[in-house]
N, C-alpha and C positions, 0 to 999 in steps of 0.2 A: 799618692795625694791626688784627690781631683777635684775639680769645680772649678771654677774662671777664671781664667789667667789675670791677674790685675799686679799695678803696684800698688804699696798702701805706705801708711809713713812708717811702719815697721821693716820694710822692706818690699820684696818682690816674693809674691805667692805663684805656685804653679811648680811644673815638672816639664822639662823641655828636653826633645828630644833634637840633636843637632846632627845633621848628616854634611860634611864637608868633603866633596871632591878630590881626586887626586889635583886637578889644576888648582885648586885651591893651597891645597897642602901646603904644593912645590911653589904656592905664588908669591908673588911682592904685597897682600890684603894678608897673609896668615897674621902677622904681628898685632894689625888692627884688629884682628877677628877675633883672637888670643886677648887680647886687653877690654873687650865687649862681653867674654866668654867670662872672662876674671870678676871683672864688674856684675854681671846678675848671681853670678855663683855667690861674691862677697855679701849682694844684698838678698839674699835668702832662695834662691832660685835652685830645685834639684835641676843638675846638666847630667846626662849621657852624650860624648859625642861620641859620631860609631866615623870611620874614615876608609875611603880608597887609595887609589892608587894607581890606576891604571896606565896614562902615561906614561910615569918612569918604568912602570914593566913595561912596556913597551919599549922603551928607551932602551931598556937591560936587554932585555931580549935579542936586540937589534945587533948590538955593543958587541953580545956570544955568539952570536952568527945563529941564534933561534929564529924558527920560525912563529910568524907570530898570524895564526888563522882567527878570523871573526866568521861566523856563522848570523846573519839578522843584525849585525851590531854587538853580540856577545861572544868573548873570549872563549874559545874552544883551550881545556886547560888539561895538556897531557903531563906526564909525570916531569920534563923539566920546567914547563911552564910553572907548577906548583910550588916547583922550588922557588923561582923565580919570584910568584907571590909572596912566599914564605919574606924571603930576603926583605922586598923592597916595603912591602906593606908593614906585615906584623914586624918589621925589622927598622929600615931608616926611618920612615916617614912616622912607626908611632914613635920615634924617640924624639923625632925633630919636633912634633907637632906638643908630646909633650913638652919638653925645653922650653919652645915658644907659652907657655902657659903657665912654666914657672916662671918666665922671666917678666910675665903679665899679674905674677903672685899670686896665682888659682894652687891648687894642689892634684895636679892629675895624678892618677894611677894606669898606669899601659895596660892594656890588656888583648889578649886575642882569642878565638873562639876554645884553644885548647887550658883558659885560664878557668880555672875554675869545677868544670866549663861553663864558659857565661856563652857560649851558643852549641847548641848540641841540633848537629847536622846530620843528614845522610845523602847518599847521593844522587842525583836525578837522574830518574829514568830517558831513555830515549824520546822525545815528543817532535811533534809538529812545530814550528817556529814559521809565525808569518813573514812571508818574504822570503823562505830560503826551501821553498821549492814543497811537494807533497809527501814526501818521504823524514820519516822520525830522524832527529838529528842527537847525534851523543854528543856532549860536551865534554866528556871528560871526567877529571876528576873536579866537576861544580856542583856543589851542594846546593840542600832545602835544609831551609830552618826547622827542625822537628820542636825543640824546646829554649827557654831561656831561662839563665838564675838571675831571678828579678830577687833574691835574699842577698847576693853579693851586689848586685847591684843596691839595692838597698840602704843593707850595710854599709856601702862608704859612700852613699849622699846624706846619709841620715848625719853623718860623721866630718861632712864637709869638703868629703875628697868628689873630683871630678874622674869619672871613669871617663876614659880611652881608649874605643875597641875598635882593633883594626876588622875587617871584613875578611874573618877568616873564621870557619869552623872546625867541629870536630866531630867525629863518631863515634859511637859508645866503645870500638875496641880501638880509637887512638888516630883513626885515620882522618885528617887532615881536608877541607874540601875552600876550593874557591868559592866567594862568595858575594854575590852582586852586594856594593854598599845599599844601593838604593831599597832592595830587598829585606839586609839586615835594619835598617833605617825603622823603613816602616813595620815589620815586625816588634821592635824593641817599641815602638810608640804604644803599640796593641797591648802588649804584657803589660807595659808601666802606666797605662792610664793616662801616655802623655796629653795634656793642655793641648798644646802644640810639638808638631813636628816640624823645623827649619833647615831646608834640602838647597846648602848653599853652592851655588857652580860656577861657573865664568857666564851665567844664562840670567841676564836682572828679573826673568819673570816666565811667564807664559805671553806669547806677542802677535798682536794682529796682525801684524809684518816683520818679520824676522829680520829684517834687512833695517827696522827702524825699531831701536829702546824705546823711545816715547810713544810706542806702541803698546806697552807695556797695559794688563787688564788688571784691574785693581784687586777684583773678587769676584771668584767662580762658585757655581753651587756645582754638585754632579752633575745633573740634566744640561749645565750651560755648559761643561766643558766637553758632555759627549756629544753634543752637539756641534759647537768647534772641530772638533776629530772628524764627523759625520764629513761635514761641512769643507772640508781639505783645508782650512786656516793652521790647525797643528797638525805637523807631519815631522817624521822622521822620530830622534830618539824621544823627543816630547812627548808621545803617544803611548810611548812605555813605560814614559815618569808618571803620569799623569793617570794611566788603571792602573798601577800600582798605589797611585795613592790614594785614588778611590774606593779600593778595595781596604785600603785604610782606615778611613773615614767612614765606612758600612759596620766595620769593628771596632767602631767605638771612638777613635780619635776623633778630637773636639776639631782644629784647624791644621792644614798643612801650608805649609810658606815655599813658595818656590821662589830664589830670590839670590841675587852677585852681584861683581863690580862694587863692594861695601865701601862707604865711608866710614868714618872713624864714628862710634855709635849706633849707625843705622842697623846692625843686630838687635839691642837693647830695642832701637824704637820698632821696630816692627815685630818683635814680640810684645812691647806692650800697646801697638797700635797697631792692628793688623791689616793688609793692603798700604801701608804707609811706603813701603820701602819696594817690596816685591808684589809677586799673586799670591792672596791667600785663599784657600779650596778649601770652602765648606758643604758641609751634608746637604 
């Protein structure tokens, strides 16, 4: 479906793509966010949420006596680490996060990249990673989205189920890949045509001072926000959010929302009022 996200007295038109944080998952805002998620789904709204995890692998990791390497900020993911993903991601947190969504009366369906497969992966090459020196870096076993089945997806929003895919792929002969959320996020916004894509984290926004919320910028075009970047006001992991979801919005996605700290509705309202809540990134 696409054309303009609006509500109308029929309901809530549009297709939303929802990407929620491991902090978010594991937070004290899931239940809220589960009862906002239930609410637009009820009033006619297709939802994809795709989820991480990261955290609690961390946490696990820790727990086995794993070691746990970042390379730039990204999980370097060797064969126990995967398991590890395996467990905590496509494992507690889609069950939790489901739960919280029946208990909000949506009807999620779990899913993860080997369902279907609703993400068919392979795995990345060795590259350059800014910040971690001039030499190609392997991750591991972390994937690249090659394809998506936008017919299972489809299929259960057309049918009123909410899919729930954790950030895991898979590869044509079965193999398994980690997979940045924020990555699958905006991909699955590409295929589905999403309205909007809603990238929620412990982060209320993109911020002219990090140190201050009410710093918070209501509405970016691209040019304003590479700018910002140019400009040393966003630094750190912001800057990875932020071309990936530019690279977004060149392919097609109408708004992206960078936006946390939820109150009970501010989901609802900032997809039908956008910059209301969080930064919304337009073309």
């Amino acid at each position: 479906m696409s054309g303009t996200l609006s509500s109308s007295p029929d309901g809530f038109e549009g297709t939303l793509v929802v990407k929620l944080g491991g902090e978010v998952v594991g937070g004290p805002s899931l239940a809220t966010i589960a009862e906002d998620l239930a609410t637009l789904s009820g009033a006619g709204a297709r939802i994809v949420v795709i989820h991480g995890g990261g955290p609690q692998a961390t946490k696990l990791q820790e727990q086995l006596g794993l070691p746990v390497q970042k390379v730039a900020g990204r999980r370097v993911t060797d064969r126990e680490t995967l398991e590890v993903m395996k467990m905590v991601v496509a494992g507690k947190l889609n069950v939790e996060l489901c739960a919280a969504l029946v208990a909000a009366g949506a009807q999620p369906v779990g899913l993860h990249g080997a369902s279907g497969p609703v993400i068919v992966a392979a795995r990345r090459p060795p590259r350059v990673y800014p910040g971690a020196g001039p030499d190609p870096v392997d991750l591991g076993f972390v994937g690249d989205v090659i394809s998506v089945n936008r017919d299972l997806l489809n299929l259960l929003m057309r049918n009123s189920y909410l899919p729930v895919v954790a950030c895991i792929g898979a590869g044509p002969n079965g193999q398994v890949y980690n997979i940045n959320a924020d990555t699958v996020a905006n991909r699955l916004a590409v295929e589905l045509g999403a309205e909007s894509l809603l990238m929620v984290s412990d982060v209320p926004g993109v911020l002219r001072d990090v140190e201050d919320p009410s710093s918070r910028i209501q509405k970016l075009t691209r040019a304003e926000g590479h700018g910002l970047v140019e400009s040393g006001v966003v630094s750190r992991g912001m800057i990875v959010k932020l071309e990936e979801s530019f690279d977004a919005l060149r392919d097609g996605v109408q708004r992206i929302h960078i936006l946390g700290q939820l109150k009970p509705g501010d989901l609802a309202r900032e997809a039908r009022e956008p910059g209301s809540v969080g930064t919304v990134l337009l073309p």
